[in-house]
N, CA and C of each residue as an Amber inpcrd file, in Angstrom:
protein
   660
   0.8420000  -1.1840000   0.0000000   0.0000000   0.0000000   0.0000000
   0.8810000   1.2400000   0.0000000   0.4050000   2.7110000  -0.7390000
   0.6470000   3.5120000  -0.2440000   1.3090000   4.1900000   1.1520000
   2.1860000   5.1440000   1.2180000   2.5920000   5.3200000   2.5820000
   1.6550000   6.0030000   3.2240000   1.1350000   5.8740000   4.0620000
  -0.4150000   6.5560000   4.8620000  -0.1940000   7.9070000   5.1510000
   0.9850000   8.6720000   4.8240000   0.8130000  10.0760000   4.5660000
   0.5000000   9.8010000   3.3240000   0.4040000   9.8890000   2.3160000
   0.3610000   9.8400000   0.7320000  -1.1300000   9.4260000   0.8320000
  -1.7850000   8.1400000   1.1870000  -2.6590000   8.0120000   1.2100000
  -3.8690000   9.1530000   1.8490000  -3.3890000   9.9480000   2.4750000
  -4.0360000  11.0360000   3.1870000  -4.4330000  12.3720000   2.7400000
  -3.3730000  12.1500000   1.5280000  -3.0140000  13.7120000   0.7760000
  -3.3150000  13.5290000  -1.0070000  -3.0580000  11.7110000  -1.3010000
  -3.5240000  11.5470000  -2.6720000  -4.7840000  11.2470000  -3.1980000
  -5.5200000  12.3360000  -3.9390000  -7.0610000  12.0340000  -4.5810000
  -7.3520000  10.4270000  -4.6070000  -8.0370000  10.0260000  -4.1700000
  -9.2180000   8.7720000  -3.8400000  -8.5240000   8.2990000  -5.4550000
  -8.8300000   9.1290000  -6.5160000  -8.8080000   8.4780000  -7.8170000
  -7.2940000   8.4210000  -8.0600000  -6.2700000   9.1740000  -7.6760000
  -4.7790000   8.4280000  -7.9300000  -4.6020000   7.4370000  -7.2060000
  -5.0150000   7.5870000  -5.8810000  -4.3180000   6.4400000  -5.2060000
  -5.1070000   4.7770000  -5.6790000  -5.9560000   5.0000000  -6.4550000
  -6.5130000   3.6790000  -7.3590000  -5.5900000   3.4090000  -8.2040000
  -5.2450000   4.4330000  -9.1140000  -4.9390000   4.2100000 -10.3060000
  -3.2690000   3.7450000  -9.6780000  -2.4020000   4.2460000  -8.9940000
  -1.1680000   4.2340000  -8.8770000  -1.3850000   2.4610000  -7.8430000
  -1.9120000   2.5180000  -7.1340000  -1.8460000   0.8950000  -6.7440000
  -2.4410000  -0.3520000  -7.7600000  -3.5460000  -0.1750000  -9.0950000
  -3.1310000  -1.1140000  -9.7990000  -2.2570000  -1.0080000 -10.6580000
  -1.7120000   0.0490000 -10.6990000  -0.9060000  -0.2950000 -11.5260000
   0.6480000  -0.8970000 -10.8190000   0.5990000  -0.7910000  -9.8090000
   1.5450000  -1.2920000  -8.6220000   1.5370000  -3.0740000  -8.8770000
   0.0540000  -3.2660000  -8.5910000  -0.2160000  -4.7810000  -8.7190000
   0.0440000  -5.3550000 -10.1530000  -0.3640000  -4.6640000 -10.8670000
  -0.1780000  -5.3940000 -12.5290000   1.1170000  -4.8790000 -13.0350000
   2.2960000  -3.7710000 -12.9250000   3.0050000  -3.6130000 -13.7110000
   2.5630000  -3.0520000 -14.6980000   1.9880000  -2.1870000 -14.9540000
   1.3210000  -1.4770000 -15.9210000  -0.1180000  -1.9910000 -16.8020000
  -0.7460000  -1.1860000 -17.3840000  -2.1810000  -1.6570000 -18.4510000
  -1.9360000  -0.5920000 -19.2470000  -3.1010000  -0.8840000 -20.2350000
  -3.3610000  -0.1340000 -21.4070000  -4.8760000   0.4970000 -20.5380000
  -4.9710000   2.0030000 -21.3380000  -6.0410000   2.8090000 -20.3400000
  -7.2630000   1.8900000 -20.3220000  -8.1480000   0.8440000 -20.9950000
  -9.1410000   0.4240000 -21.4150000  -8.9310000  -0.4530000 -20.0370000
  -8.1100000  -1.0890000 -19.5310000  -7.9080000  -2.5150000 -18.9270000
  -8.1580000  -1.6400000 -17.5900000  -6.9740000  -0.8050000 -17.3750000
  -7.0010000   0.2750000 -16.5850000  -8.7330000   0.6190000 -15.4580000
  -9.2870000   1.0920000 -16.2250000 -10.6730000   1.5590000 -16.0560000
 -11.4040000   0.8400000 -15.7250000 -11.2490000  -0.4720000 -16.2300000
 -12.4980000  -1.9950000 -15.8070000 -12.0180000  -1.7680000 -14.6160000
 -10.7060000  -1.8210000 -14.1690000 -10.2610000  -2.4520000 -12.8990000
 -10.5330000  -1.5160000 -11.5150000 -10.4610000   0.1470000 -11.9750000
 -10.5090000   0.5930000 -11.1610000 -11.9130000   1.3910000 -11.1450000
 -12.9290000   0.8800000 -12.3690000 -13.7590000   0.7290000 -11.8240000
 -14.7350000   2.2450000 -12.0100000 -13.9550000   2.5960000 -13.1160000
 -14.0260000   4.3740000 -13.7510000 -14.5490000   4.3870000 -15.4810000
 -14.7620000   5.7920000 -15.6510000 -14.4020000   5.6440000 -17.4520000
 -13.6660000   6.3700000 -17.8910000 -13.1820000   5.3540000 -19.1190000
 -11.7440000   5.1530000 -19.9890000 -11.1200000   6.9540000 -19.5220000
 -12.0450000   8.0890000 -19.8520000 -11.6360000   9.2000000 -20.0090000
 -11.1710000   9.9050000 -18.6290000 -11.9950000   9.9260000 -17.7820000
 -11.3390000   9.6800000 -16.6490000 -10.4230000   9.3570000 -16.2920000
  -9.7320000   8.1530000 -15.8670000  -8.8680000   7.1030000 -15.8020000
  -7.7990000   8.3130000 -16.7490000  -7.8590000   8.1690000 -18.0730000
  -7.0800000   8.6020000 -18.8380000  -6.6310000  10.2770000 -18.5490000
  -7.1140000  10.8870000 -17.6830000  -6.9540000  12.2620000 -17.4780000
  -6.2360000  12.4990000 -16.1040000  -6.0820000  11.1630000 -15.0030000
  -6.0560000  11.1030000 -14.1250000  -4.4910000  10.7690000 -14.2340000
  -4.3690000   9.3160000 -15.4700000  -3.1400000   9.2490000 -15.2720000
  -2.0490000  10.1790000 -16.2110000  -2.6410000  11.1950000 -17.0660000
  -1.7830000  12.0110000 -17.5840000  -1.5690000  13.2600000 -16.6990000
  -2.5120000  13.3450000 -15.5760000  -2.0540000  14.2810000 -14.6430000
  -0.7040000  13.7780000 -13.6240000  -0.9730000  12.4350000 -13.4820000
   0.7430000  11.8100000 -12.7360000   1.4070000  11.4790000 -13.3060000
   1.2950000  11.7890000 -14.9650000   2.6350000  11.7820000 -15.9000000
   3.4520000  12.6880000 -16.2040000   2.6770000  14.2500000 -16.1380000
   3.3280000  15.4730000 -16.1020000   3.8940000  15.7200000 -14.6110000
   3.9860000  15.1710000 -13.4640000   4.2580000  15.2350000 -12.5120000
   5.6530000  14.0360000 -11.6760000   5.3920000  13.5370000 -12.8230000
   6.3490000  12.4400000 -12.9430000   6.2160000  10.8670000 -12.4400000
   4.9240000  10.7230000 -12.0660000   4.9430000   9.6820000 -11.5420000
   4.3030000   8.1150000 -11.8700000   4.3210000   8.7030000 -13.7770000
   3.6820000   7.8470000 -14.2010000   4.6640000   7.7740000 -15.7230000
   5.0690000   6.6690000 -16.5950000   5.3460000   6.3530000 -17.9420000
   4.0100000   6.1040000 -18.7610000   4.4330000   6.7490000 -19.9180000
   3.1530000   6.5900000 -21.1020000   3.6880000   5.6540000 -22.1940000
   3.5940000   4.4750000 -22.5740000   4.0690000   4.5750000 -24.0280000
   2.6750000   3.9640000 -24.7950000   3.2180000   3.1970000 -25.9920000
   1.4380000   2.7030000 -26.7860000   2.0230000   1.4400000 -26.7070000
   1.0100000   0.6510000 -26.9960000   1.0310000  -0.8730000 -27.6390000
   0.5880000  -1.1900000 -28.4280000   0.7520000  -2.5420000 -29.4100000
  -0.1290000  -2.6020000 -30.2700000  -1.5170000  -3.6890000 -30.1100000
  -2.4950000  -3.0170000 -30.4830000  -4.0120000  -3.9010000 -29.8830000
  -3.7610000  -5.1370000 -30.9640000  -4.5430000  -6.1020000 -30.1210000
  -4.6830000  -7.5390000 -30.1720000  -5.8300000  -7.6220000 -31.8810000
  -6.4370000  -7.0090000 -31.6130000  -7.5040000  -6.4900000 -32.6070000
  -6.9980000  -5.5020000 -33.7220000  -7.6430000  -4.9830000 -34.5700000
  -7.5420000  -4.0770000 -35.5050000  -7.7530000  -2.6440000 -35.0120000
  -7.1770000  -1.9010000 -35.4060000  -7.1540000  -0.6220000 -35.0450000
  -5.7600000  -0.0530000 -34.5170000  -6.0260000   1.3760000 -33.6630000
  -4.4430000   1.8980000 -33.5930000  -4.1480000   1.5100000 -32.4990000
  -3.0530000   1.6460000 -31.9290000  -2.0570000   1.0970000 -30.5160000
  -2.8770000   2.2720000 -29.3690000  -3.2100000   1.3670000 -27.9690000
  -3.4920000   1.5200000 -27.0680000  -2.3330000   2.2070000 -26.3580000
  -3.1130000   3.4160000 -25.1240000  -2.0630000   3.9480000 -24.6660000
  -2.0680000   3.2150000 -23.5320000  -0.2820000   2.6820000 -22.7490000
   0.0770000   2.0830000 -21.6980000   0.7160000   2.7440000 -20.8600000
   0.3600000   2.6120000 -19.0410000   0.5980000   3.4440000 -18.3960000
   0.8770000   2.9720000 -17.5830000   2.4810000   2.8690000 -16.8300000
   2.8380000   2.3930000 -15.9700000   3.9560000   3.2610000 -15.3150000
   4.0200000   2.4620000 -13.7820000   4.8360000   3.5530000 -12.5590000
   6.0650000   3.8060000 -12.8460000   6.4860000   4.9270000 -12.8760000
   8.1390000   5.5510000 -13.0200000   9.0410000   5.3750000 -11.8830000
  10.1440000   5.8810000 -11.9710000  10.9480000   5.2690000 -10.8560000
  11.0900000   6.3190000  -9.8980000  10.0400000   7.3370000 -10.3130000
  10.0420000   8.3350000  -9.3000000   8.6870000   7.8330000  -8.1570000
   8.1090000   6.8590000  -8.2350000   6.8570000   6.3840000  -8.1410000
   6.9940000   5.4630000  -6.7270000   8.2650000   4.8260000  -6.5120000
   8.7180000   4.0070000  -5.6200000   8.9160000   4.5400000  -4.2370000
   9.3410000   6.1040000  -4.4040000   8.8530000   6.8540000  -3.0720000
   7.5210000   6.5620000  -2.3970000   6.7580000   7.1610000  -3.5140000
   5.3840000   6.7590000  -2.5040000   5.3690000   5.6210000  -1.6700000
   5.6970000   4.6970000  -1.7460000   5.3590000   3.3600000  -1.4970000
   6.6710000   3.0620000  -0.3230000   6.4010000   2.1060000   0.9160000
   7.4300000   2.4640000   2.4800000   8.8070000   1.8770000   1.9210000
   9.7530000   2.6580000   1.6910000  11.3700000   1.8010000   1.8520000
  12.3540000   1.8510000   3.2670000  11.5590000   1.8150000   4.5610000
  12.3170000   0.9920000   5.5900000  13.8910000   2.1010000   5.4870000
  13.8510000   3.3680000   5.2770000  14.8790000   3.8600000   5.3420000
  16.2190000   3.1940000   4.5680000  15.8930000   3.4920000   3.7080000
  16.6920000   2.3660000   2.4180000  17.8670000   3.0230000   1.7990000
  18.2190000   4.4220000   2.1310000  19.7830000   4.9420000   1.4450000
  20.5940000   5.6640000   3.1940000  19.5970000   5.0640000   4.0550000
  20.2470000   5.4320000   5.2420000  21.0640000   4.0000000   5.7210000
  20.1510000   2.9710000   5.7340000  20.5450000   1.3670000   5.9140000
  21.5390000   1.0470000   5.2340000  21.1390000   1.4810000   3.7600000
  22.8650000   0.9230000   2.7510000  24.2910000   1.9020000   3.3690000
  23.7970000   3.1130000   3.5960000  25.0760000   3.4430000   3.9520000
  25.6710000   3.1810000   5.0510000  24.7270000   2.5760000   6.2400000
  25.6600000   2.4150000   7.4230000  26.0980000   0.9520000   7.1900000
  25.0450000   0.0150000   6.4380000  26.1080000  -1.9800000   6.1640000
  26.9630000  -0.9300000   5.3600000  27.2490000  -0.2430000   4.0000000
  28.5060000  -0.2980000   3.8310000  29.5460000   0.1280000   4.5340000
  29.4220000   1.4190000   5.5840000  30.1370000   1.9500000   6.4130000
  30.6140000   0.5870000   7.6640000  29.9530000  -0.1640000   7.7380000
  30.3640000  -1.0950000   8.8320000  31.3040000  -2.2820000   8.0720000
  30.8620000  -2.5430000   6.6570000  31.6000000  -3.0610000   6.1890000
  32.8430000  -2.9340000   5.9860000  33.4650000  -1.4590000   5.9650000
  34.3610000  -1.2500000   5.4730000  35.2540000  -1.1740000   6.9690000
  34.7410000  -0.9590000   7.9830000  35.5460000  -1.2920000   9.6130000
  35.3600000  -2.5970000   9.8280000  34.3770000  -3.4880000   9.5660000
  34.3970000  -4.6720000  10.3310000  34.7110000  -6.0830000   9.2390000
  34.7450000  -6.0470000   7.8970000  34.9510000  -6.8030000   7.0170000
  33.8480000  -6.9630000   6.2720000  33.8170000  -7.6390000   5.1300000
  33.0680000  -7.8240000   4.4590000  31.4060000  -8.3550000   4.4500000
  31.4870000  -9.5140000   5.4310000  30.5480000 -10.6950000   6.0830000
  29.9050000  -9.7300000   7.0040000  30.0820000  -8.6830000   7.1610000
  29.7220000  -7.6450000   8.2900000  28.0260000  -7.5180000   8.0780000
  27.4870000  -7.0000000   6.7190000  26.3400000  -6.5340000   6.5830000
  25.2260000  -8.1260000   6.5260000  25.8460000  -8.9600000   5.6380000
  25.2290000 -10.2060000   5.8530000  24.7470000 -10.9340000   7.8740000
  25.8310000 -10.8630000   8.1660000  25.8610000 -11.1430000  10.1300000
  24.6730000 -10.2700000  10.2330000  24.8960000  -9.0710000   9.8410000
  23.8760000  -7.8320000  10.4330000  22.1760000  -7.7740000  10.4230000
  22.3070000  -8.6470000   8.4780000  20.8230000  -9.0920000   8.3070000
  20.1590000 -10.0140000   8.8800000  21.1640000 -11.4110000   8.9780000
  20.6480000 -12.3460000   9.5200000  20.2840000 -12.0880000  10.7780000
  20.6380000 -10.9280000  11.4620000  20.3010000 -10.9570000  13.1980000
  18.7320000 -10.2530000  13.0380000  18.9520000  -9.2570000  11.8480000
  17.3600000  -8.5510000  11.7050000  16.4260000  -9.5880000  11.7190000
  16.3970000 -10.1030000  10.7910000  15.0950000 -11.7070000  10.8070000
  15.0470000 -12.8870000  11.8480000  16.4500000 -12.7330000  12.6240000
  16.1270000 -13.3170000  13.7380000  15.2010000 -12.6370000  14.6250000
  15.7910000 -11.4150000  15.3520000  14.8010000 -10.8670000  15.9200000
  13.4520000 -10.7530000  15.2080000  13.1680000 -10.3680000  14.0470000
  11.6340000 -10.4670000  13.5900000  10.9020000 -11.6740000  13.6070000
  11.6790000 -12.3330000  13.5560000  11.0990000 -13.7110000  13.6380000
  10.4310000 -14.3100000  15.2230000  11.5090000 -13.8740000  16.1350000
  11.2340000 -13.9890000  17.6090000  10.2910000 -12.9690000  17.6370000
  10.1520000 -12.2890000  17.1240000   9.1060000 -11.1000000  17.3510000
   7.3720000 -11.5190000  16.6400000   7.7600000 -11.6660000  15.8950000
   6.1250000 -12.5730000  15.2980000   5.8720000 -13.8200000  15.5560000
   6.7530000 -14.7420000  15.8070000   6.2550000 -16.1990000  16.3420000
   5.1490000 -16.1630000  17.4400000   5.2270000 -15.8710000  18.5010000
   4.2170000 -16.2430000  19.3340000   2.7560000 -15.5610000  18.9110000
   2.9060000 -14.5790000  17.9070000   1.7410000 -13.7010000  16.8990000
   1.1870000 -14.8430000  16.5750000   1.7080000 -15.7920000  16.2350000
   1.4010000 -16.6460000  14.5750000   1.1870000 -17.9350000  15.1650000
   1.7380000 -18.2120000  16.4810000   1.6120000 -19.6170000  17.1170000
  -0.2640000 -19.3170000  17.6820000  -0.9000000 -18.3160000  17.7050000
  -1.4950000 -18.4060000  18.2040000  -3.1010000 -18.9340000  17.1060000
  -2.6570000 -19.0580000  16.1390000  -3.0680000 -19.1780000  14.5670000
  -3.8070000 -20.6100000  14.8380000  -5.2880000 -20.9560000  14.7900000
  -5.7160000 -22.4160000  14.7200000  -5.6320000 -23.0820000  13.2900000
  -5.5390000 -22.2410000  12.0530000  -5.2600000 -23.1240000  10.9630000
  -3.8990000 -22.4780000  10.1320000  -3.7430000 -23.0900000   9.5040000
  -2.8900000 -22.6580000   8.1280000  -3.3650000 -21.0900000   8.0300000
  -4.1470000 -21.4900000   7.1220000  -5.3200000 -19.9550000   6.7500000
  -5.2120000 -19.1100000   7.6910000  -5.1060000 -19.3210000   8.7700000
  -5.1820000 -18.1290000   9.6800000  -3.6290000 -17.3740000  10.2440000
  -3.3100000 -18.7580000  10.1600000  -1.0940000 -18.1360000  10.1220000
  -1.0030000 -17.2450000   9.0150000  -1.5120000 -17.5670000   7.8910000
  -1.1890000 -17.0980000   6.3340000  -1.5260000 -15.7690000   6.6250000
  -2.7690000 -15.3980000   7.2300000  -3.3410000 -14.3390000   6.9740000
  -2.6650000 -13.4480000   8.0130000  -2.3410000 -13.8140000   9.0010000
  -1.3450000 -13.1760000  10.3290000  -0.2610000 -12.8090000   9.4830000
   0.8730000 -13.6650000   9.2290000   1.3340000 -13.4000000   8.3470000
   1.7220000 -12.0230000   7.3640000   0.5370000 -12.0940000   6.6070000
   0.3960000 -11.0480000   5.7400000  -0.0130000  -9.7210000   6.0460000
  -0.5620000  -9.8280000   7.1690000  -0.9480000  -8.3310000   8.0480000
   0.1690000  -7.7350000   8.6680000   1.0510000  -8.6240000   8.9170000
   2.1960000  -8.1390000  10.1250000   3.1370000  -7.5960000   8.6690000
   3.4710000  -8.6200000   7.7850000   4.0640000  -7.7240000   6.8100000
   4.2530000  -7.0220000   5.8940000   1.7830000  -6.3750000   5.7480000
   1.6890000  -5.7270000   5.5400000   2.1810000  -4.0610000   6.0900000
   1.8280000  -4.3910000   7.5230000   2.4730000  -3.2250000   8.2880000
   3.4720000  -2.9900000   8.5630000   4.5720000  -4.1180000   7.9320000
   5.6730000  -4.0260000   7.9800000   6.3780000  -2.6550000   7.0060000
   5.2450000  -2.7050000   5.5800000   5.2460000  -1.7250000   4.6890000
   5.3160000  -2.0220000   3.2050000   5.2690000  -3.8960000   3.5290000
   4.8660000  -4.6600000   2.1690000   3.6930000  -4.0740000   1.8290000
   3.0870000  -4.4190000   0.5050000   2.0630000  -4.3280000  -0.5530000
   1.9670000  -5.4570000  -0.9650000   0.5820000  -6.5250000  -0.7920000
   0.8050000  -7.8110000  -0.3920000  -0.4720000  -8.5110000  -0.5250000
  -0.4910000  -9.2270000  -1.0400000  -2.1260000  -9.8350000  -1.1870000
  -1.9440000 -11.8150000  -1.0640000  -2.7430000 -11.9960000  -0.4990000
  -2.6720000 -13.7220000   0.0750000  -4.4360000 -14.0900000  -0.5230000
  -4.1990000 -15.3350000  -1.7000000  -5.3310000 -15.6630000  -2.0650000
  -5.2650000 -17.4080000  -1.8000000  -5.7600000 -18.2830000  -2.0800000
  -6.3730000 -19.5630000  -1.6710000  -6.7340000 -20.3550000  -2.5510000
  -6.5360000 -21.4980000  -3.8200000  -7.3960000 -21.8390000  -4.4900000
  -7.0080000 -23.4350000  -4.2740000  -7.9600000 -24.3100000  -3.9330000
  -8.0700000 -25.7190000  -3.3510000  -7.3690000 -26.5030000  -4.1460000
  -6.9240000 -26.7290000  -5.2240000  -6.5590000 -27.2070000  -5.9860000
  -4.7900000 -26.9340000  -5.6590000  -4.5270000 -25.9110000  -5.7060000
  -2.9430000 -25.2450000  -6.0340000  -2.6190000 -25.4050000  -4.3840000
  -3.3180000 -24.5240000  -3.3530000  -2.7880000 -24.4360000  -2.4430000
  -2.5130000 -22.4520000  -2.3700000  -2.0290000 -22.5090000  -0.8260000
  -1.8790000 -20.3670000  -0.8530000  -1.0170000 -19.9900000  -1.7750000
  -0.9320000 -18.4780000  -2.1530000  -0.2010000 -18.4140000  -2.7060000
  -0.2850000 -16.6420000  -2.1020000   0.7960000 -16.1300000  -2.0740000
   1.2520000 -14.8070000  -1.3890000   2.1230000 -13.7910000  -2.2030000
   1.1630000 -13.2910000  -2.4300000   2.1540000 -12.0160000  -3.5290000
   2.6850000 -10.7960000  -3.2290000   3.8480000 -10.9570000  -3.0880000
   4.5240000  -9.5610000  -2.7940000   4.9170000  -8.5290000  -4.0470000
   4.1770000  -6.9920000  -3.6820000   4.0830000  -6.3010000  -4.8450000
   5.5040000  -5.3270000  -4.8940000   5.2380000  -4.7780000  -3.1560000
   6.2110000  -4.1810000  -3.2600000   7.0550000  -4.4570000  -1.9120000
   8.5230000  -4.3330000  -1.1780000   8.7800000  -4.5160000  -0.4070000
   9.7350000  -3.6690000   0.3740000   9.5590000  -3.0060000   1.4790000
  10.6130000  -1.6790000   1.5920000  12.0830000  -2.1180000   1.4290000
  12.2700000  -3.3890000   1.7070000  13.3030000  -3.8240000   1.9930000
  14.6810000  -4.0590000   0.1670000  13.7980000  -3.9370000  -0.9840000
  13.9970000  -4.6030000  -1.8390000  15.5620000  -3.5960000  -2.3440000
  15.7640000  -3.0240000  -2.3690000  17.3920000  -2.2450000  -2.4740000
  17.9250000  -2.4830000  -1.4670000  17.8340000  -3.0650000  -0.4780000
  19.1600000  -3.7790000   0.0740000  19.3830000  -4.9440000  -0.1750000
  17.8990000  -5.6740000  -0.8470000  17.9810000  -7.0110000  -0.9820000
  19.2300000  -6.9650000  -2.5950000  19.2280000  -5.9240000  -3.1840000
  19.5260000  -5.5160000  -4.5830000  21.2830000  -5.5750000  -4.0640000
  21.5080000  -4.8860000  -2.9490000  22.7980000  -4.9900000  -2.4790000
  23.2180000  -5.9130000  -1.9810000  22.5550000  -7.1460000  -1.3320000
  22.8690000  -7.4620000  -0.1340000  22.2050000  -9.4540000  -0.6040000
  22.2150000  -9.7170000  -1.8630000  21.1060000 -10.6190000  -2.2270000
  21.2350000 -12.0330000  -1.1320000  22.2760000 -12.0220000  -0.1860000
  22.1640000 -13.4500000   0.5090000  20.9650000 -13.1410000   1.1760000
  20.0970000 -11.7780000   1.7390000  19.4970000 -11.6980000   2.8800000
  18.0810000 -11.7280000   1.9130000  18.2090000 -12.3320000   1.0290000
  16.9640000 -12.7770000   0.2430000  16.3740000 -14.1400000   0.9130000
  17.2590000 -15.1950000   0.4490000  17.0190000 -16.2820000   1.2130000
  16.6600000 -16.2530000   2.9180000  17.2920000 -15.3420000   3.6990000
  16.8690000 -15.2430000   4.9360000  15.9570000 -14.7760000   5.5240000
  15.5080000 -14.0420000   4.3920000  13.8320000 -13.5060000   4.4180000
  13.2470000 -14.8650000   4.1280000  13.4300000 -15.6340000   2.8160000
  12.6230000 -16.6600000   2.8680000  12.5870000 -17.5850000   3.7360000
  13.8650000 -18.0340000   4.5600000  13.9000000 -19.0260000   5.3790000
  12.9200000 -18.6770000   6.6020000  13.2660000 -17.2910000   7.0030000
  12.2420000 -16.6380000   8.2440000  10.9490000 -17.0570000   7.5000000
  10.7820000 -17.0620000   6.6640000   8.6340000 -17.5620000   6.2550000
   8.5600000 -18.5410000   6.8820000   9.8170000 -19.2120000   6.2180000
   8.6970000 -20.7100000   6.3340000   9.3500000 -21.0160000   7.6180000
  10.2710000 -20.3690000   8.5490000  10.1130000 -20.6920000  10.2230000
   8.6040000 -20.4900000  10.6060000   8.4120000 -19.3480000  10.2150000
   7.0590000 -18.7800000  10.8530000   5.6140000 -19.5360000  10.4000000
   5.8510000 -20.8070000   9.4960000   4.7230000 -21.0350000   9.0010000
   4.9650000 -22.3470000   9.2070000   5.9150000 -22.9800000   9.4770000
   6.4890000 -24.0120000  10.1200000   6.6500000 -25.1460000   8.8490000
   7.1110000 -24.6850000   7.4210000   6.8130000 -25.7010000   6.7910000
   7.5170000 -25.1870000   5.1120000   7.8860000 -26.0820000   3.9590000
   8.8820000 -25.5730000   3.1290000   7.5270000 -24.5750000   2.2810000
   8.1570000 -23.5180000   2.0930000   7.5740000 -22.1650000   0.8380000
   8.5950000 -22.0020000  -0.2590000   7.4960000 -22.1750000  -1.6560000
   8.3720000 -21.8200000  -2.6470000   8.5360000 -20.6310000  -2.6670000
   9.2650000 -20.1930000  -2.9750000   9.6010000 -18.8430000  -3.5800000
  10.2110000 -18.1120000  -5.1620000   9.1670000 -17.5070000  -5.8720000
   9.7160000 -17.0750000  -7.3420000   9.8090000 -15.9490000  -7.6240000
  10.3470000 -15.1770000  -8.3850000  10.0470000 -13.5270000  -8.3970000
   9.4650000 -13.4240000 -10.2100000   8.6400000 -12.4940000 -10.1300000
   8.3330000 -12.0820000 -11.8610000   8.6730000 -10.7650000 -12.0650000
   8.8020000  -9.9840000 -12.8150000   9.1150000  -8.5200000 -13.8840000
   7.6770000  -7.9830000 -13.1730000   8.5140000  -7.2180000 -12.3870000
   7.5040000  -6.0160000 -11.6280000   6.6280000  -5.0670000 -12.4090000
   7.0460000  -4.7540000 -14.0480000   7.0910000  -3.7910000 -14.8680000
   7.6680000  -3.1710000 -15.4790000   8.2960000  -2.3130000 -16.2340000
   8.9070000  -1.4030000 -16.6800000  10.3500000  -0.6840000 -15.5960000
   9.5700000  -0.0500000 -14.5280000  10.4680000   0.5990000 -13.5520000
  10.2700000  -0.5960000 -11.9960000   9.3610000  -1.0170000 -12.2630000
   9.1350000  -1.7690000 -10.7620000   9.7680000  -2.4630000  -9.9720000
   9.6600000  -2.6540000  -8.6540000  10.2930000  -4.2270000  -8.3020000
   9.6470000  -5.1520000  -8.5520000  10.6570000  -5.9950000  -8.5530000
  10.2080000  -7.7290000  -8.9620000   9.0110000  -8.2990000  -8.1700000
   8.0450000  -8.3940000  -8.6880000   6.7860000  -9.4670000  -7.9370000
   7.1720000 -10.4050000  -7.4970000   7.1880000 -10.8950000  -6.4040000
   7.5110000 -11.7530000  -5.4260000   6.3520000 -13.0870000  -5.2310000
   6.3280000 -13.5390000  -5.3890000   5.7690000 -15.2950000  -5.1230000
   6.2080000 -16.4380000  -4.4430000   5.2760000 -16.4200000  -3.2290000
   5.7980000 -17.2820000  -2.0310000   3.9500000 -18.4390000  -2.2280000
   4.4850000 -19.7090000  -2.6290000   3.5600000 -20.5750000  -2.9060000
   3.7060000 -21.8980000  -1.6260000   2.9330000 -22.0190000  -0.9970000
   2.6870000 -23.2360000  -0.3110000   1.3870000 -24.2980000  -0.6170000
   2.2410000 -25.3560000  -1.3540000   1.5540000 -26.1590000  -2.2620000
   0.3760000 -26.9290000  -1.3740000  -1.0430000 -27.5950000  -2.1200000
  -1.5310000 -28.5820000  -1.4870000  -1.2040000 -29.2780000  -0.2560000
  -0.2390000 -30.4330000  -0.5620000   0.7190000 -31.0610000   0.4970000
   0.6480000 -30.7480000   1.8310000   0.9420000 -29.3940000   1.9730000
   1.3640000 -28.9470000   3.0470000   0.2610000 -28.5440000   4.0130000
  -0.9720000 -28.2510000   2.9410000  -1.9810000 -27.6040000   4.2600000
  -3.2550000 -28.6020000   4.3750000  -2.9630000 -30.1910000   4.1430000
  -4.1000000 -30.7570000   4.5090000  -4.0310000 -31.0930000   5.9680000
């Protein structure tokens, strides 16, 4: 989600338009509008007002159908502010500053102690959970407020599946990629059980969509 100042101060109708397009990685204005639930012209006036402002890319595509190329509108990299980064050019500079007094392995030691403590810090949250479903959903609240952008859906067949849109953490993960895995390993402590984990093309400027799947198997 939005950072809840932003959410406080951005028109009802950007802060639609700038979170699906958060979730999808961009649309064409037509797709745009179903979703958020507006018309085309609208939608389309809304997001050329956060394109002159910078917080939106325009380009066209070409339609599936006959006719001329659809206009596509997705988040710029000025766009990633809005959204919580966990103090993210203050953090890189002190692991590198510690790195450079204490050795290399310095910032890695440093992460792994963060997810320890978070981990000791949400367990007894999550132990208190009577199903799967209800860990999952604990889970996803705690790291929604953590300052993820995050949605947890269910389908009987597949099993959960947990999508991370955006994550404050994701430029140190960019610096720092062992403390990727230690984010994942902390899940599946907390859920007591193995989680896949995949990432997809965030978009244009975005971060990588994140996919944490816990198959069938695991939650009968």
């Amino acid at each position: 989600m939005l950072l809840p100042v932003f959410q406080d101060l951005i028109k009802p109708q950007w802060r639609a338009v700038l979170e699906e397009l958060k979730l999808s990685g961009g649309l064409p204005v037509s797709e745009l509008a179903r979703q958020v639930n507006a018309s085309y012209m609208a939608v389309k006036q809304h997001c050329e007002e956060l394109k002159k402002i910078g917080y939106l890319d325009r380009s066209r595509i070409p339609r599936t159908a006959v006719g001329r190329p659809e206009i596509f509108y997705s988040l710029s990299a000025k766009a990633d502010a809005l959204f919580p980064q966990a103090g993210a050019d203050f953090t890189l500079d002190v692991l590198d500053e510690l790195k450079g007094l204490f050795g290399e392995s310095t910032p890695d030691k440093l992460l792994f102690q963060h997810f320890q403590k978070q981990q000791a810090k949400w367990q007894p949250l999550l132990a208190k959970a009577e199903s799967l479903a209800d860990k999952a959903t604990k889970l996803v609240a705690l790291r929604e407020k953590a300052g993820c952008f995050i949605r947890c859906t269910h389908d009987p067949e597949s099993g959960f599946r947990i999508e991370e849109f955006h994550n404050p953490l994701q430029r140190v993960f960019d610096r720092y990629p062992r403390a990727v895995a230690m984010e994942h390993r902390m899940i599946e402590e907390l859920l007591g059980m193995r989680v896949g984990r995949r990432e997809l093309a965030g978009g244009r400027a975005g971060q990588p969509r994140v996919i944490f799947e816990i198959p069938i198997p695991a939650i009968r």
